[in-house]
N, C-alpha and C positions, 0 to 999 in steps of 0.2 A: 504493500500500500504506500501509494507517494505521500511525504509527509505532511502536503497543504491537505490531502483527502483525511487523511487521519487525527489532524489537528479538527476539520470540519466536524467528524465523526464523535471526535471528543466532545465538543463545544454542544453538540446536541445534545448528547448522551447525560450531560451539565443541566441541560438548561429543562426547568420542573416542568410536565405536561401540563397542559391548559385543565384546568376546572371544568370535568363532564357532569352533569346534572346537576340536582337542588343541593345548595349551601348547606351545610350542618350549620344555620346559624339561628339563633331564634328571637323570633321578633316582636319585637316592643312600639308600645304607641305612647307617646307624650303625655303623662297628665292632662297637661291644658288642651289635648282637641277634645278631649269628652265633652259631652252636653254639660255644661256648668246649670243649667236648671234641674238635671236630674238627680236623687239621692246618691250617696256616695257608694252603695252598695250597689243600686243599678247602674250606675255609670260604670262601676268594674267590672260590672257583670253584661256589658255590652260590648266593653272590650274584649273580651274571651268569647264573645256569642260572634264578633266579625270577625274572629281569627288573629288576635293576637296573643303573647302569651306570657309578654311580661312587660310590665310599666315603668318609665323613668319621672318621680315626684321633683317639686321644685324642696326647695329649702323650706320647714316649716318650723317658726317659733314657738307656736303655741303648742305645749304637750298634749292638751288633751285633743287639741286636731288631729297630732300626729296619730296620736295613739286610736284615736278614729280611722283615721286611714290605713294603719297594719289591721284593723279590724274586717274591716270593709275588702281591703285586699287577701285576704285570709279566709275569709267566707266566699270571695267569688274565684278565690282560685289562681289570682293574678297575682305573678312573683312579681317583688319592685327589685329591681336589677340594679340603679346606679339613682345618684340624686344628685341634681343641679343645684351649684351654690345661686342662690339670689343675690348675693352683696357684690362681685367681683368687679361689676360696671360701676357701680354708683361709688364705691368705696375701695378701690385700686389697691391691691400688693404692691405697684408699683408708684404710689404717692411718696413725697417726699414728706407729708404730714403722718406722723406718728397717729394724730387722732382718728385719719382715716382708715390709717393700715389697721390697725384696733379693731375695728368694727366689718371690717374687711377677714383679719382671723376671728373673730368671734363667730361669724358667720360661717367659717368653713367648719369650726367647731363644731356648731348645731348642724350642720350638713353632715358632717362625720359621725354624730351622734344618732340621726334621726335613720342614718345608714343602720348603724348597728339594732337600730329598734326594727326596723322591717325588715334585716335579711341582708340590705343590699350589697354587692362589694363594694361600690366605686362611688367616689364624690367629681364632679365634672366640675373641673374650677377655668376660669379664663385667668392667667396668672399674673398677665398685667395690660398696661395702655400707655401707647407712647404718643405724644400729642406734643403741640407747640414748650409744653412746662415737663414734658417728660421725655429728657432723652432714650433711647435704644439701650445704651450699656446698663443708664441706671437703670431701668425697666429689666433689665436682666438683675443687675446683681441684686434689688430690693427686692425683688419679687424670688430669687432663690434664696435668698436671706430668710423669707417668712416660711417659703416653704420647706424648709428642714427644719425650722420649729415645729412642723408640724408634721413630722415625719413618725416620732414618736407615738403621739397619739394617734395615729393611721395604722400603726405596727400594733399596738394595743389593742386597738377595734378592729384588726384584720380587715380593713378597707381602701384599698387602692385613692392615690389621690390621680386623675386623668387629666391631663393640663391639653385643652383644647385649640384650636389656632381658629381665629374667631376674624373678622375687618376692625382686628384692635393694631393695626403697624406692627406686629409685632408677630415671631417668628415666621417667616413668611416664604420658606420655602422647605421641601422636605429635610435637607442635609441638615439645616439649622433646629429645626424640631428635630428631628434626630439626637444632633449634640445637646440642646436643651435638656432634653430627657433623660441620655446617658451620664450629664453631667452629675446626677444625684447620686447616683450610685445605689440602689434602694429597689426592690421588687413593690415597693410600696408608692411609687411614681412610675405612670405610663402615660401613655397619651389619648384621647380621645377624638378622635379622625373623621372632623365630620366632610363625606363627601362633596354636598354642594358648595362651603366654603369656600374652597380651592380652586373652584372653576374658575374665578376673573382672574386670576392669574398665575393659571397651572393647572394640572393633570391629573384626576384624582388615584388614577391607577400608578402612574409615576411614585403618587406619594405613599400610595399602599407598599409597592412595592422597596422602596426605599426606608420606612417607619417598620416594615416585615412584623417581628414578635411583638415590638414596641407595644402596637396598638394594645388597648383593652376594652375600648367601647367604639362605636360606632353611630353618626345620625345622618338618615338617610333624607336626599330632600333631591331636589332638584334644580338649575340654574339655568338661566339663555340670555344674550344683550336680545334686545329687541330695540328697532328702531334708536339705537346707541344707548339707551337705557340697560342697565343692570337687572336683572327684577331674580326672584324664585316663582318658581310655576310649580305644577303638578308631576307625580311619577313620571318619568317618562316621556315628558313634552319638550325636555330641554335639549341641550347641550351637552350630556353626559353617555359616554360610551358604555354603557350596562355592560356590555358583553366582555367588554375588556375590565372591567369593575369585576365584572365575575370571575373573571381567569386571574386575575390579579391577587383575589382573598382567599380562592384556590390554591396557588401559588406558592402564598406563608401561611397555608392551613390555618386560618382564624376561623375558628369556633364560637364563638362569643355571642355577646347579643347586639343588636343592633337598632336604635331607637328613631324612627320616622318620624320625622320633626316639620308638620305642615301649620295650616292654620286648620282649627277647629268646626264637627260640621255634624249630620245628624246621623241617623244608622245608614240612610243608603250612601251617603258621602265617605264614612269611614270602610262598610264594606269595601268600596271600590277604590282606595287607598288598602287596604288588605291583600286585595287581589291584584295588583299592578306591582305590590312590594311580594306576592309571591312571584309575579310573572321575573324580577330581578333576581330572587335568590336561584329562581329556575336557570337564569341565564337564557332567557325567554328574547 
């Protein structure tokens, strides 16, 4: 065998086959698209009647809500898989005000907390914001500053902290969320990979495959420019290559869950959000 054929042969023989059939991944719906009029039992209990099979909650102060909602999800059968800090926009990791950042870990506390109450593994934090008062390094170093404070308490509660890449300027391309994430050195920090993010400027397969084990959660949504507008659309409408999303998470075998993240709508709206997020895991 001539050795450019056998280098070629190797370089195959390397490279993983593509992702055949449905995803081992299981899929979760947002809190916030359920019917906010309906009881909290039936809202979870809609969720599992259109095919999903596990939920991602926002951050909840109040205990006795909280503790309404492991209820409520407990009785309808709907695991809560991961929980969205609420404070991270309003109150920055990455401020140079001591009072803000405060209220900012206080918040991932109760997010970390309210994980260990229902189950979940993972807290979904945005880690910081870089804006005209907030340079790039220090948005890096203040924001890994808090979060090894709270590394601790994450390893206690067996709860992944998942630091997401959000249109905050900040880690903005895969190699850099990469180093971001490795820089902790911690099974207790991963990333959370949301697909349509990425699309104004990047590839979300690129970055699956580049983040590979990294990832720990995933939100699936959608992206297209229209008429030079930015917008998020419906499953499937945009600008995203499903198919190569599929071979992609194939690829570095993620198993995980995975949380659709739309705007909120009524049973026949979320069935057909169900069935478009199965026609993706199918690689449809």
């Amino acid at each position: 065998m001539q050795r450019r054929t056998f280098l070629s042969a190797a370089a195959l023989a390397a490279t993983p086959a593509p992702a055949s059939g449905r995803l081992p991944i299981r899929k979760a719906v947002l809190y916030g698209m359920l019917p906010k009029a309906m009881p909290l039992a039936d809202r979870f209990k809609l969720a599992v009647d259109v095919g999903f099979q596990e939920m991602e909650c926002p951050q909840i102060d109040d205990a006795n809500e909280a503790e309404a909602i492991r209820k409520a999800a407990e009785s309808a059968r709907l695991r809560i898989h991961s929980v969205m800090c609420q404070s991270h926009w309003t109150y920055p990791l990455s401020s140079d005000d001591s009072s803000v950042v405060a209220k900012c870990v206080k918040g991932m506390e109760t997010s970390l907390r309210n994980a260990h109450l229902w189950g979940a593994d993972t807290v979904l934090l945005v880690p910081a914001v870089v804006n005209a008062k907030t340079r790039y390094q220090d948005a890096w170093t203040r924001s890994h500053a808090q979060i090894e404070k709270l590394i601790p308490l994450a390893a206690e509660l067996k709860v992944i902290i998942a630091v997401e890449e959000v249109w905050n300027k900040f880690l903005q391309s895969p190699l850099e969320f990469s180093s971001y994430v490795d820089s902790f050195h911690s099974p207790f920090v991963r990333a959370y990979f949301d697909v349509g993010n990425v699309v104004i400027n990047g590839y979300p397969q690129d970055w699956i495959r580049t983040l590979g084990t990294r990832i720990a959660k995933l939100h699936i949504k959608d992206f297209k420019f229209a008429n030079r507008q930015a917008q998020f659309v419906d499953l499937r409408e945009g600008e995203i290559d499903w198919k190569d999303v599929h071979a992609a998470l194939g690829e570095i075998g993620y198993k995980g869950s995975a949380t659709v993240e739309l705007r909120g709508g009524d049973e026949a709206y979320l069935r057909e959000v169900s069935r478009r997020f199965d026609l993706i895991l199918e690689g449809a």
